[in-house]
N, C-alpha and C positions, 0 to 999 in steps of 0.2 A: 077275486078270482083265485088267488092263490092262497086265502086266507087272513088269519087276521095275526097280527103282531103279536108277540109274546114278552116283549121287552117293553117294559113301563115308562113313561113317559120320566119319572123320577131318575129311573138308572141312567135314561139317556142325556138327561140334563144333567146329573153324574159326571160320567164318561168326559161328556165334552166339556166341563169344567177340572178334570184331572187334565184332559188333552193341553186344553190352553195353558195352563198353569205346568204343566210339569218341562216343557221340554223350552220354553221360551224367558227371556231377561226382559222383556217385552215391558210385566207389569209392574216389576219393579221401576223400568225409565218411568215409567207413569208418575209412579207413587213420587220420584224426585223432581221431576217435574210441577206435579200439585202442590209438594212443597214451595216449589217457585216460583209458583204463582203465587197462591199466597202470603208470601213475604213480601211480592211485589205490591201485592193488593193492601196488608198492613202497612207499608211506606206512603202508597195512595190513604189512605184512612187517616195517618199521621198529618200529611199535607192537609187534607180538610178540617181536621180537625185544627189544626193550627190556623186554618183560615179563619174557622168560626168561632176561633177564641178571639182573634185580633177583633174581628168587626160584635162580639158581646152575644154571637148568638147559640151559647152552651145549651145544653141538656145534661144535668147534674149526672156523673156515672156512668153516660152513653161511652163517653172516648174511652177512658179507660179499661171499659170491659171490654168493647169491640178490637178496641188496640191489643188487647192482652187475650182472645181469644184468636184473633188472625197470626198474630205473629209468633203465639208457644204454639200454634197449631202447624203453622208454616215451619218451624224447626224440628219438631216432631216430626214431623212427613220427609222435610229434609234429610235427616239423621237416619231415618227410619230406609231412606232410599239409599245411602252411603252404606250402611251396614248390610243392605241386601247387594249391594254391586261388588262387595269385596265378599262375601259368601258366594256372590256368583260364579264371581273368580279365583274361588276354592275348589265348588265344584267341580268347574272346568277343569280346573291342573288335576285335581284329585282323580279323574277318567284314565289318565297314564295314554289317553290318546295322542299318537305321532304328530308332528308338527307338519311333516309333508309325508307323499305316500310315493312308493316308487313304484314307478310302473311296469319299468323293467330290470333284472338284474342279468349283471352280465359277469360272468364268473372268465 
């Protein structure tokens, strides 16, 4: 009735991906989180694997590739979420924004 849109489905998916991304610390907790997962998952993979060494039932190169792509991937993501929480918290200070705000002053 009123017409049809003039904003493209692309700019809007755009937009709302600056939106999420610009103003929130959000995806960084994320990204250090899946790091820790991760690392918990390569420690579970460790465990198995060590089980299936004792009882003889290997597959030549599984463990250590699996082991070695969980756990540099889990550090990776780690590091990766530490470096963005301390940029976070540059940004932050860098704003020069007040710590409290007064509401009233009384001369």
């Amino acid at each position: 009735m009123a017409g049809e849109s003039k904003y493209p489905l692309s700019k809007m998916i755009s937009f709302a991906f600056v939106g999420i991304t610009s103003f929130s610390m959000s995806l960084v907790h994320l990204v250090m989180w899946f790091g820790i997962v991760f690392l918990i998952m390569a420690l579970g993979i460790a465990i198995w694997v060590a089980v299936c060494l004792i009882q003889h039932r290997t597959i030549t190169g599984w463990a250590s590739l699996m082991l070695s792509v969980w756990f540099c991937s889990g550090c990776i993501l780690l590091g990766l979420g530490i470096v963005g929480e301390y940029i976070g918290k540059i940004y932050i200070e860098v704003k020069h924004r007040p710590r409290y705000n007064i509401k009233d002053e009384k001369l």
